[in-house]
C-alpha positions in Angstrom: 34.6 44.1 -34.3 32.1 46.8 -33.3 30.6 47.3 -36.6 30.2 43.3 -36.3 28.8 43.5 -33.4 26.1 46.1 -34.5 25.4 44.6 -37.6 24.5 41.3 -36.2 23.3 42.1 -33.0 19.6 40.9 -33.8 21.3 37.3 -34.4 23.8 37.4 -31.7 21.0 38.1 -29.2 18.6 35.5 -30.9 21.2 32.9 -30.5 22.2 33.5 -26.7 18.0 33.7 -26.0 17.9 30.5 -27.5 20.3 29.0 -25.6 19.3 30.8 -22.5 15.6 28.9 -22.8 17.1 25.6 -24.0 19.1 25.4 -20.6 16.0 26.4 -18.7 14.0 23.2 -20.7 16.9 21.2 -19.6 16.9 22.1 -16.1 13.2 22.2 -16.2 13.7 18.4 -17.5 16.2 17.2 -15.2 14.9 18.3 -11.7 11.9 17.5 -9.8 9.6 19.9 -9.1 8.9 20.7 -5.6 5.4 19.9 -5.2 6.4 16.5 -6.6 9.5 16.0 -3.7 6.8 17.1 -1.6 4.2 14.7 -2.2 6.8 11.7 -2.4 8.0 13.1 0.9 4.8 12.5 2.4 3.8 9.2 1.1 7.2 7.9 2.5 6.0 9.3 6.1 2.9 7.7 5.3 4.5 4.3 4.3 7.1 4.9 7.0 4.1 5.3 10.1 2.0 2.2 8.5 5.5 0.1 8.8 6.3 1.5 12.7 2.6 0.0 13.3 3.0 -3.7 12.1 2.9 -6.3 14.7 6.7 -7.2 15.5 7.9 -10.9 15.4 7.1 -11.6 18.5 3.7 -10.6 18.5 3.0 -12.8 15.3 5.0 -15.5 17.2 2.2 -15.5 19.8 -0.3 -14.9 17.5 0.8 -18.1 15.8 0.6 -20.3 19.1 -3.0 -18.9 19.5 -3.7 -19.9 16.7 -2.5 -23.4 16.8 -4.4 -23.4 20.6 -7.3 -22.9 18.8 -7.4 -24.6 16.0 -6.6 -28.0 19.1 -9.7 -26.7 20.9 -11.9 -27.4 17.8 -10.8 -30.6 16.6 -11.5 -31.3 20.4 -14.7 -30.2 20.5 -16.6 -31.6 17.4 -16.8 -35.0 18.1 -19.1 -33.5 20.8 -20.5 -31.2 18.1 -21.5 -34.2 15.7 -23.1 -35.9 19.0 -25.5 -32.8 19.7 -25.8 -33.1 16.3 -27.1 -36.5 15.5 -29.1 -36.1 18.8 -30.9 -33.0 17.6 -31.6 -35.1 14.4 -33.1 -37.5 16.4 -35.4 -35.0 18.4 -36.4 -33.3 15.0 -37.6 -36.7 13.3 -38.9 -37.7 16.5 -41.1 -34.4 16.6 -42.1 -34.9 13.2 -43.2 -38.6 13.8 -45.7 -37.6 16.4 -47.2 -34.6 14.6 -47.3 -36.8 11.7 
């Protein structure tokens, strides 16, 4: 067994250095790396802080109502509008008549 051992040494150490590095591939392959975990950790924070900042239901709610409040106020106000309007038309072609 010895005389095997020293006769094939060179191959026997070739053989366990080559699997040695083909575990360290696989390894290498099957993990992250830690700058990688690192970045993803803080794009998560990131994502995590820009959700805690959105408006809750109840603030879109209300914003909603607003919304609908002012959207009344202008249909209520441009019949007006189209008066002042036609009455500034009016003016205008009036002006031009006399410099005319």
């Amino acid at each position: 067994m010895i005389n095997w051992l020293l006769k094939y040494y060179p191959l026997v150490f070739l053989v366990f250095n080559g699997v040695f590095w083909l575990i360290v591939y696989v390894l290498h392959k099957t993990y992250a790396k830690r700058e990688s975990v690192d970045n993803l950790e803080k794009e998560v924070l990131l994502i995590k802080t820009n959700i805690n900042n959105l408006p809750d239901k109840d603030l879109v709610h209300k914003l909603e109502l607003r919304i609908e409040e002012l959207s009344g106020d202008i249909k209520r106000i441009e019949p007006g509008l189209i008066s002042v309007k036609n009455l500034s038309d009016m003016l205008l072609e009036n002006e031009l008549k006399s410099k005319g």
